[in-house]
Residue, then its C-alpha position, 0 to 999 in steps of 0.5 A: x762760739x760762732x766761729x766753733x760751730x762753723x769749723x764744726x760744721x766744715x769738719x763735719x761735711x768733709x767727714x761725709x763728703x770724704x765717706x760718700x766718696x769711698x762709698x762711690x768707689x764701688x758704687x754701680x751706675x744707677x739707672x744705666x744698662x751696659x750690654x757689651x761682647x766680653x769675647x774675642x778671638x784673634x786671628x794670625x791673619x786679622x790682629x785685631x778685634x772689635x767690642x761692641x759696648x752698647x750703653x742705655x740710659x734708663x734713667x729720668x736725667x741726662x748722664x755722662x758716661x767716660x769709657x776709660x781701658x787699662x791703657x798700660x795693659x793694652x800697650x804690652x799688647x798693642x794700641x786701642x781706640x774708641x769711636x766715636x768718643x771715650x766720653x758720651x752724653x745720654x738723655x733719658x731713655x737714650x741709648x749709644x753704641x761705643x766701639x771699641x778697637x783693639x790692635x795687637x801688634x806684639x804676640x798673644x801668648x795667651x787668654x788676655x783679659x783687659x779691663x775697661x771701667x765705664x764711670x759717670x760722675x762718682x760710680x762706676x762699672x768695669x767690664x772685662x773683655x777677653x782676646x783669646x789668640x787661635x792660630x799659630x803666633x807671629x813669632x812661630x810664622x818667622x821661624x822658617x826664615x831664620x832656618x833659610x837665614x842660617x842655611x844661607x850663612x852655612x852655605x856661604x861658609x862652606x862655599x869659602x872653604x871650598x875656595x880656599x881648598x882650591x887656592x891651596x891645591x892651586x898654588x902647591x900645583x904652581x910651586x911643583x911646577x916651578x920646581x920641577x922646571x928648575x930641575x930639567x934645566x941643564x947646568x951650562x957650567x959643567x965641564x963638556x969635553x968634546x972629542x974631534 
């Protein structure tokens, strides 16, 4: 019968355990104060941004906070990085600034929007922070060299044809030549007669 009541028990407070943590899945972080910047602006010549995500611990316990972006989005776009830590510790009423970098390397075509969760312990928050690109994009900026590139290749091709026009005209000189000069050479084997 002991043994009865104690699964009972264990299968009870896994039951609760399990409910409390679905719960936490969209659970706010209580007695936490996120102030961030959500927007920015690429630009052609600078592609990369800074957002400030400023966290405040109103609370009366010390809390860990983990800043935790969409790393397989970032990487379709670029790389990222947080200073100083991904991973903070507040103390009551204790307040730290997260900078968090982002470098575009490959090209915007539009609004991105990134999300990035801020969690401690079992709740979490997520943020979403837009990069918005102004200003031609990278690949736009090279297409004047690949308009040099085939200018260049079509100025090759007809400076070939040029030369081989004049190799032909060259060769069909040289053959009329020689063939002109056979013609002039007298025939040394007619019959000459000579009168005395």
């Amino acid at each position: 019968m002991n043994k009865q009541i104690l699964i009972g028990i264990l299968f009870l407070s896994t039951i609760l355990l399990l409910s409390n943590l679905s719960l936490a899945d969209t659970a706010e972080i209580e007695d936490t104060v996120i102030d961030y910047i959500s927007y920015r602006e690429v630009f052609v010549d600078d592609p990369g941004v800074i957002y400030k995500i400023k966290i405040s611990n109103t609370g009366t316990r010390e809390k860990d906070y983990t800043v935790v972006p969409d790393a397989e989005l970032i990487r379709s776009i670029g790389t990222y990085r947080i200073d100083p830590s991904e991973k903070i510790t507040l103390a009551p009423e204790e307040r730290k600034t997260l900078y968090f970098y982002l470098s575009i390397e490959k090209e915007l075509t539009g609004r991105m929007e990134i999300p990035v969760e801020v969690r401690s312990g079992l709740a979490e928050t997520t943020l979403e922070l837009v990069a918005r690109p102004i200003g031609p994009f990278k690949e736009q900026r090279q297409g004047s060299p690949v308009i040099v590139t085939i200018f260049k290749i079509i100025l090759i091709i007809l400076l070939v044809i040029i030369i081989i026009i004049a190799l032909v005209f060259s060769f069909r000189k040289a053959r009329k030549k020689e063939g002109d000069e056979e013609e002039l050479e007298p025939d040394f084997d007619e019959d000459v007669e000579t009168y005395y």
